[in-house]
C-alpha positions as YAML, in Angstrom:
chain: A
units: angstrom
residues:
- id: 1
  name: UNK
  ca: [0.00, 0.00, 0.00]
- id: 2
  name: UNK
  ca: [1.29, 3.53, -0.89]
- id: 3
  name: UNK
  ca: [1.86, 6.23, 1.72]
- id: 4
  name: UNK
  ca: [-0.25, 9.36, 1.52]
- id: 5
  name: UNK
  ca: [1.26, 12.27, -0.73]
- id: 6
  name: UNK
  ca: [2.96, 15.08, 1.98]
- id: 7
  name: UNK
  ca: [1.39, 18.57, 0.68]
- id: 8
  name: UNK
  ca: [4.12, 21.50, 0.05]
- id: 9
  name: UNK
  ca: [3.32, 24.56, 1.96]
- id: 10
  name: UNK
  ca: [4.13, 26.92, -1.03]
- id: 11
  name: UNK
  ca: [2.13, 24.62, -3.48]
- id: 12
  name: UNK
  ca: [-1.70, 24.70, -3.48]
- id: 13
  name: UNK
  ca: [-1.98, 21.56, -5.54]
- id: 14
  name: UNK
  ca: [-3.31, 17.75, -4.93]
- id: 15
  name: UNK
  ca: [-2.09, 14.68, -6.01]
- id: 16
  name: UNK
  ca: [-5.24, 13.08, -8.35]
- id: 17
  name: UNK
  ca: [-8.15, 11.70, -5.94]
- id: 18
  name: UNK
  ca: [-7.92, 8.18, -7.87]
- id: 19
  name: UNK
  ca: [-4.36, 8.01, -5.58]
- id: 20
  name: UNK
  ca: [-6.62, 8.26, -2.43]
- id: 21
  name: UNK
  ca: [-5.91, 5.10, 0.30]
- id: 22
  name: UNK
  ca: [-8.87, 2.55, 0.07]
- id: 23
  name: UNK
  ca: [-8.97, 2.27, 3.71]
- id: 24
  name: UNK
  ca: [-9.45, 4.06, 5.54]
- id: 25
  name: UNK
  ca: [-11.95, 6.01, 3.46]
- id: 26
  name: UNK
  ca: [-9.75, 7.55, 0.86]
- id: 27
  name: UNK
  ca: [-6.59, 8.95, 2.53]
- id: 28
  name: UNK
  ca: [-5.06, 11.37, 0.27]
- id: 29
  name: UNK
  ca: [-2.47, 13.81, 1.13]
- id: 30
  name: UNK
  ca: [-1.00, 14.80, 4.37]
- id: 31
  name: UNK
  ca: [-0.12, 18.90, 5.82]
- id: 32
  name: UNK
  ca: [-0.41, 22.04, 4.05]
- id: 33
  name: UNK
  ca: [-2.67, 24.55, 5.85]
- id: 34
  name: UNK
  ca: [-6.53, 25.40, 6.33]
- id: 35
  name: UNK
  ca: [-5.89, 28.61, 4.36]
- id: 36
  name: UNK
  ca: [-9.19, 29.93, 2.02]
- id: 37
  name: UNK
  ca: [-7.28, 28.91, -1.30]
- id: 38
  name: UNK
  ca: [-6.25, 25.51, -0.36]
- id: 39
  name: UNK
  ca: [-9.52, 24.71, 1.02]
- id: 40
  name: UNK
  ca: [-11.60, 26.29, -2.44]
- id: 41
  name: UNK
  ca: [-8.58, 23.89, -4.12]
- id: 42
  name: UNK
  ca: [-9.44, 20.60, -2.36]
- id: 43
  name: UNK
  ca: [-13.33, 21.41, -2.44]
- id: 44
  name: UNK
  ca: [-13.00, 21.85, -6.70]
- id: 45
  name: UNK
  ca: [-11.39, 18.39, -6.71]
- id: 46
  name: UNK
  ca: [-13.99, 16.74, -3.97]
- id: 47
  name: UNK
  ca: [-11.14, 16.36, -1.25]
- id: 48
  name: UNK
  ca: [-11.60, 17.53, 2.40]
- id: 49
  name: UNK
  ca: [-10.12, 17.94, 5.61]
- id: 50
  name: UNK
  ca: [-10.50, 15.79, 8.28]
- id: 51
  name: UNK
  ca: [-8.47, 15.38, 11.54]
- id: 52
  name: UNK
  ca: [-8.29, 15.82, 15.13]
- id: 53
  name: UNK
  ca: [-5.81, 18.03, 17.43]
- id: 54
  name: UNK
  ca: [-2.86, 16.56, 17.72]
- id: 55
  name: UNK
  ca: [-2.45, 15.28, 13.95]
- id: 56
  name: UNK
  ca: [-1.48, 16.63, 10.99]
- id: 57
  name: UNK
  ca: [-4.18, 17.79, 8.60]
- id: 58
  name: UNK
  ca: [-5.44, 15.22, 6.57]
- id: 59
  name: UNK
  ca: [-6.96, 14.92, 3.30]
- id: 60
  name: UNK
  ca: [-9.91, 12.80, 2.25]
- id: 61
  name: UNK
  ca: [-11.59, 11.52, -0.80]
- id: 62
  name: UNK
  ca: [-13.70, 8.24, 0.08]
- id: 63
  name: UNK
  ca: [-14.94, 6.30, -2.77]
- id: 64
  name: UNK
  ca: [-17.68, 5.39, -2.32]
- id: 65
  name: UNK
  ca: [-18.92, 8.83, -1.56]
- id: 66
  name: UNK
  ca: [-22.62, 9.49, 0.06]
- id: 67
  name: UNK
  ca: [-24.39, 11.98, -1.73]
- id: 68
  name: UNK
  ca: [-27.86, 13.37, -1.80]
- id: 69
  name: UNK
  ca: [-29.79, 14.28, -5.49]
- id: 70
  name: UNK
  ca: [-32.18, 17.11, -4.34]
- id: 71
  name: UNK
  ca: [-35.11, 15.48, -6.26]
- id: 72
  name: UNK
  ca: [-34.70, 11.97, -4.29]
- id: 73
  name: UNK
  ca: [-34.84, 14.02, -0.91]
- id: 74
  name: UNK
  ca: [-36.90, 11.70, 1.22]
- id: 75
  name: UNK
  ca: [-39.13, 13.59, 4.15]
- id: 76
  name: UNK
  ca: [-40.76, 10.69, 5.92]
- id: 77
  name: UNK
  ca: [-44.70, 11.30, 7.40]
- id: 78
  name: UNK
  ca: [-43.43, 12.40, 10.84]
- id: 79
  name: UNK
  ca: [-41.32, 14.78, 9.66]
- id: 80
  name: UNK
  ca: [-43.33, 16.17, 7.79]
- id: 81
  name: UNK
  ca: [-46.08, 16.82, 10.04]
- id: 82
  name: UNK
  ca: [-43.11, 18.52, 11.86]
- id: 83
  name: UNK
  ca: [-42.92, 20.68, 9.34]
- id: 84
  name: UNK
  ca: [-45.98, 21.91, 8.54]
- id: 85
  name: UNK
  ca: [-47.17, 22.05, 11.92]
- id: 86
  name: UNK
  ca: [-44.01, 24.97, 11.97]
- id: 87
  name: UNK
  ca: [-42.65, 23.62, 15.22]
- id: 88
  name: UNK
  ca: [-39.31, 25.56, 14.41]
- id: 89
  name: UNK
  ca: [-38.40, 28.12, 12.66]
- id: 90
  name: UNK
  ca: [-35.47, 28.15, 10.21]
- id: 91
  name: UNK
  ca: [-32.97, 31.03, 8.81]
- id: 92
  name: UNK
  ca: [-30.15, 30.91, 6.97]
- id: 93
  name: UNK
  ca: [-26.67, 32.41, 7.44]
- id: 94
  name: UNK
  ca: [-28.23, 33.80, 10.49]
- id: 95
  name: UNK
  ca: [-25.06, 32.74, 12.89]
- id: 96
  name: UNK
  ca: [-22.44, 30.41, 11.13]
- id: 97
  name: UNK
  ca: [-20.01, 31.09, 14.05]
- id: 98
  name: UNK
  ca: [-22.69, 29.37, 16.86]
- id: 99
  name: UNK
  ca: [-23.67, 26.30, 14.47]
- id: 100
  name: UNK
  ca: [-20.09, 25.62, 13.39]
- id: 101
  name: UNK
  ca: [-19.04, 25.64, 17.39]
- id: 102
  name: UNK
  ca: [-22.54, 23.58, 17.88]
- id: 103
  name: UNK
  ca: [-21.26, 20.82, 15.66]
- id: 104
  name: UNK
  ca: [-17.83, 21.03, 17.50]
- id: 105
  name: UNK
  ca: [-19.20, 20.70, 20.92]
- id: 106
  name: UNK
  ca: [-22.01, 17.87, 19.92]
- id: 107
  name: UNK
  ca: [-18.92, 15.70, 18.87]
- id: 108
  name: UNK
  ca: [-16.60, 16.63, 21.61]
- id: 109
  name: UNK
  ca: [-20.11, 15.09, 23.88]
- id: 110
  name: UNK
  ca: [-20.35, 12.31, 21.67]
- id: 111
  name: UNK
  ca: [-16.84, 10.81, 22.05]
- id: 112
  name: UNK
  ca: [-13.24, 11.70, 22.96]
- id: 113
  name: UNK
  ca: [-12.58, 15.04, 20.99]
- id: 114
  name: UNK
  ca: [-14.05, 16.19, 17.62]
- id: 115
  name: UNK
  ca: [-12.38, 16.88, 14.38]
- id: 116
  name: UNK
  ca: [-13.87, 20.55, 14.43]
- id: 117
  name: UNK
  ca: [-10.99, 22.09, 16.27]
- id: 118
  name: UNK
  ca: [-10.78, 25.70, 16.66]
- id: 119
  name: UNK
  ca: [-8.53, 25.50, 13.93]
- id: 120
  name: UNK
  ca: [-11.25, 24.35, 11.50]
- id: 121
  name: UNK
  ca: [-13.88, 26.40, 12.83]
- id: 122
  name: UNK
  ca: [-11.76, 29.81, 12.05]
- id: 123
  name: UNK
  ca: [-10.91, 28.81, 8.38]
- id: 124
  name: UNK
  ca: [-14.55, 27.83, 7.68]
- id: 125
  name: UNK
  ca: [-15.97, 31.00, 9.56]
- id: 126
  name: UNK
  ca: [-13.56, 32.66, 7.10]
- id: 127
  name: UNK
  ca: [-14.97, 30.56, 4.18]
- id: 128
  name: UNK
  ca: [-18.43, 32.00, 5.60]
- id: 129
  name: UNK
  ca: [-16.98, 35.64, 5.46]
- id: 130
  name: UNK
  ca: [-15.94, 35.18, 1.34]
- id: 131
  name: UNK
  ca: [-19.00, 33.75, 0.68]
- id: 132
  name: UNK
  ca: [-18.41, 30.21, 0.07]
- id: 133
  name: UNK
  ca: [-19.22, 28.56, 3.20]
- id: 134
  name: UNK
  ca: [-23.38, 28.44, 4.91]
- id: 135
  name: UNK
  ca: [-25.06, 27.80, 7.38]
- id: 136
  name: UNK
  ca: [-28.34, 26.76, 8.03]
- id: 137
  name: UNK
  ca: [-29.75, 27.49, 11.92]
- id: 138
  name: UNK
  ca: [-33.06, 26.02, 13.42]
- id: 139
  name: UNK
  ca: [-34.77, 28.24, 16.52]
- id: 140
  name: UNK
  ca: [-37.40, 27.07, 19.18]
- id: 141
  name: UNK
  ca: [-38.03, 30.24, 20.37]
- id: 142
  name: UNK
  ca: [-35.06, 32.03, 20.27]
- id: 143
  name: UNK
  ca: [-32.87, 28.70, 21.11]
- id: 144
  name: UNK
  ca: [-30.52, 27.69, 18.81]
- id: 145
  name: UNK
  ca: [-31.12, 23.79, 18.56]
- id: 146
  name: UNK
  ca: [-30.19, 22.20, 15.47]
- id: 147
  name: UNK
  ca: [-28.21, 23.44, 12.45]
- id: 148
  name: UNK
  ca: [-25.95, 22.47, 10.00]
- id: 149
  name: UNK
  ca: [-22.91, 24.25, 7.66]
- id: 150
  name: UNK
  ca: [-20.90, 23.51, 4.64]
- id: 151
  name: UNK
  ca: [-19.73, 24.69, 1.36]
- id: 152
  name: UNK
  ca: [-21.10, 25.82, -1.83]
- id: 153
  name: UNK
  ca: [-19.37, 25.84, -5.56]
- id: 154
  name: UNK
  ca: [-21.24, 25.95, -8.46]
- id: 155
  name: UNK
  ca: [-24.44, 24.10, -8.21]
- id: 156
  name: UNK
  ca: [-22.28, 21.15, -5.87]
- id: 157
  name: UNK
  ca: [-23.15, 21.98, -1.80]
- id: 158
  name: UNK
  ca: [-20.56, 20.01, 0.19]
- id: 159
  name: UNK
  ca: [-22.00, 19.37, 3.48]
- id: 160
  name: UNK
  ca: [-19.81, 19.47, 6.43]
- id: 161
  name: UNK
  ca: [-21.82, 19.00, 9.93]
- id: 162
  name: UNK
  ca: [-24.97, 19.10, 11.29]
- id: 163
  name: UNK
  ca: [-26.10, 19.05, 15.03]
- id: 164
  name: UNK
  ca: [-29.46, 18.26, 16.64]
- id: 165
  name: UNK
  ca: [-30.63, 19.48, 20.42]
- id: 166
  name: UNK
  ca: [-33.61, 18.75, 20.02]
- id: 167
  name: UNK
  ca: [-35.79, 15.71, 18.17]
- id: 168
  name: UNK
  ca: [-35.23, 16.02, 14.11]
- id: 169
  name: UNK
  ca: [-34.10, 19.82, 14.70]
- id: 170
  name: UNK
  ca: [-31.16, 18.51, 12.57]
- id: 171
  name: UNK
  ca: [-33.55, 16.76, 9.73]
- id: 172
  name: UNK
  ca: [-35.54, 20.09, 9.42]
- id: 173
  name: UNK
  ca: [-32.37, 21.80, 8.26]
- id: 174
  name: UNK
  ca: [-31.34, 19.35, 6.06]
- id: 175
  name: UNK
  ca: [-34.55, 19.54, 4.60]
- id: 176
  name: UNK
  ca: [-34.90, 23.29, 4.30]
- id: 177
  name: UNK
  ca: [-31.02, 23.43, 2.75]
- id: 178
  name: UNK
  ca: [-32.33, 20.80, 0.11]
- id: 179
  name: UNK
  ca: [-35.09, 22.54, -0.80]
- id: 180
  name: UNK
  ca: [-33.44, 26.01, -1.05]
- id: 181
  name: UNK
  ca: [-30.96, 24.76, -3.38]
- id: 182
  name: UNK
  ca: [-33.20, 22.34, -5.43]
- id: 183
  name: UNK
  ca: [-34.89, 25.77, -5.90]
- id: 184
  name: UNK
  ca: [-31.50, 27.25, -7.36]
- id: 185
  name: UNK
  ca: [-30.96, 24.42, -9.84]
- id: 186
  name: UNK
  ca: [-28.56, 22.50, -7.30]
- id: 187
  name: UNK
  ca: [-27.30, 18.85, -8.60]
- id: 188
  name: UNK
  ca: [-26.11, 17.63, -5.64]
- id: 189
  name: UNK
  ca: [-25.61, 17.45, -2.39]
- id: 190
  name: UNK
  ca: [-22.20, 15.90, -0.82]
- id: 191
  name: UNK
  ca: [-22.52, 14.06, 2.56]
- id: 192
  name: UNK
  ca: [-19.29, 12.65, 2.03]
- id: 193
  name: UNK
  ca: [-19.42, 9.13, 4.20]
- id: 194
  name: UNK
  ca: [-22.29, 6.82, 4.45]
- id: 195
  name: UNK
  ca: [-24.38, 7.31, 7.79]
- id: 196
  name: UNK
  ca: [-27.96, 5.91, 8.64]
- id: 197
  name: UNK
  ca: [-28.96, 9.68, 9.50]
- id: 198
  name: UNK
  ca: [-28.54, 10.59, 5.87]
- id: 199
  name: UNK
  ca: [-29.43, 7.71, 4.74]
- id: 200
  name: UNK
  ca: [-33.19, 8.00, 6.11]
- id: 201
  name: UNK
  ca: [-33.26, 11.53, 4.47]
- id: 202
  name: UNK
  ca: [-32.65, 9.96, 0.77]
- id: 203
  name: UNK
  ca: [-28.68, 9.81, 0.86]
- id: 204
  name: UNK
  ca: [-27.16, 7.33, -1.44]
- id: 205
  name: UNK
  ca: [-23.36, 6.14, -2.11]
- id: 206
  name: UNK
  ca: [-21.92, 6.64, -5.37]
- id: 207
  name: UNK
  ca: [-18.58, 5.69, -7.08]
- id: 208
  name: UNK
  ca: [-16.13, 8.04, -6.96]
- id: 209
  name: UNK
  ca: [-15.38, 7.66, -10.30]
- id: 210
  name: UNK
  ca: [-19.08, 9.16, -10.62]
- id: 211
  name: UNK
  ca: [-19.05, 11.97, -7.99]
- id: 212
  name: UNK
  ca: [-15.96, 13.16, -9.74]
- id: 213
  name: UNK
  ca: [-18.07, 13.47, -13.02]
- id: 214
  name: UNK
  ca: [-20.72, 15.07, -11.27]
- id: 215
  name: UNK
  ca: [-18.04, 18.04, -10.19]
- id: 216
  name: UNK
  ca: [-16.53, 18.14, -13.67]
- id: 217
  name: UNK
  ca: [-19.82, 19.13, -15.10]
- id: 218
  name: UNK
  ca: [-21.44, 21.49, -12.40]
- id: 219
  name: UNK
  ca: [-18.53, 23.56, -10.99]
- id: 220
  name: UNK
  ca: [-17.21, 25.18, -14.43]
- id: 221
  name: UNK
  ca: [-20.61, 26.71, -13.77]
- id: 222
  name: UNK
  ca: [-20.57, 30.60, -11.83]
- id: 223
  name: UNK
  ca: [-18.02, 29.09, -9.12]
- id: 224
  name: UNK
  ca: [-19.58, 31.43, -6.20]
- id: 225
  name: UNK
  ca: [-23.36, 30.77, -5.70]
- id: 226
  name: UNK
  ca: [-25.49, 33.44, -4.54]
- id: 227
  name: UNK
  ca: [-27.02, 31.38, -1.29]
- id: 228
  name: UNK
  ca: [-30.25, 32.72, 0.01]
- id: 229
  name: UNK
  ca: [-31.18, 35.68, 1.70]
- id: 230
  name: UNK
  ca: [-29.98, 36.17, 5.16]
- id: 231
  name: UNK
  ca: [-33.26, 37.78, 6.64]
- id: 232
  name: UNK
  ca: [-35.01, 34.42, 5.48]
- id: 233
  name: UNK
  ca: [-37.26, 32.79, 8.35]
- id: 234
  name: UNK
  ca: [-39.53, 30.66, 7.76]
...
């Protein structure tokens, strides 16, 4: 088995995603930095980082890769009733700093650390300020209890986290983020690695040999996406 590739710190470039480890999910390339044009240069290719304190950052391109078509979006009947009883309400880009830190400290509960260090949270938070990187945020009230952030390109959203404080808060973003962008003429929705959660809401692995196609032909589109208003609640 070949090592991963070591990233150069003055080079923004990756080695091809076909090179990726097959366990454990798609290893790629070790180092570099979290800085905004290395990130936008690993998102174009479908790579991402993903690592906890203590390690160096690591890049990731599973194959297969779990992914979400916004017409197969599945909202099962309790859900639903969720939703149009308006239990919560739901914004968007309302408070990326408090749903990225939400994800972080759901994980850190969860188990032994969480791969959204502070480290993460400021380069994405600065992906939010350029106007690649969203966030979706679900209120009871004025409670912040579910949410969810990633990154959009084109018509591709790349879905980082999601968090849930209370029953299906986390669904009813999803949900909301799939239906705003099937409404912009999104193709796809990236959820990275397989998980029953996703799974429930219509998520589906693909080869990566396909997912790569699917980025080839819908980010040499407008790169930057205009995302929804931010005085949106619904």
């Amino acid at each position: 088995m070949h090592e991963p590739y070591w990233l150069k710190q003055d080079d923004l470039s990756f080695p091809d995603p076909e090179n990726a480890l097959t366990e454990p999910n798609g290893l790629l390339a070790v180092g570099g930095d979290l800085s905004l044009e290395r990130l936008l240069s690993a998102y174009k290719l479908g790579i991402f980082p993903w690592y906890e304190d203590g390690q160096p950052i690591l890049w990731w391109s599973p194959d297969p890769r779990m992914v979400v078509f916004p017409d197969e979006l599945h909202i099962s009947k309790s859900l639903k009733k969720i939703i149009n009883r308006k239990v919560f309400k739901v914004s968007f880009n309302q408070n990326f700093p408090a749903v990225i830190l939400a994800c972080a400290n759901q994980r850190s509960k969860n188990r032994d650390g969480t791969w959204i260090t502070d480290e993460i949270q400021q380069a994405y938070i600065h992906l939010h300020q350029a106007g690649w990187a969203h966030s979706v945020e679900v209120w009871d009230d004025n409670n912040l209890v579910g949410g969810l952030y990633g990154i959009a390109l084109g018509k591709i959203f790349f879905g980082e986290s999601m968090f849930n404080e209370q029953n299906n808060a986390s669904k009813v973003a999803f949900v909301y983020l799939t239906q705003n962008l099937k409404n912009q003429n999104f193709k796809l929705i990236d959820c990275q690695v397989s998980s029953e959660h996703l799974a429930s809401l219509g998520a589906k692995e693909i080869r990566r040999e396909k997912f790569m196609q699917h980025l080839q032909e819908n980010l040499n589109l407008n790169l930057k996406t205009a995302f929804s208003a931010k005085e949106h609640k619904q």
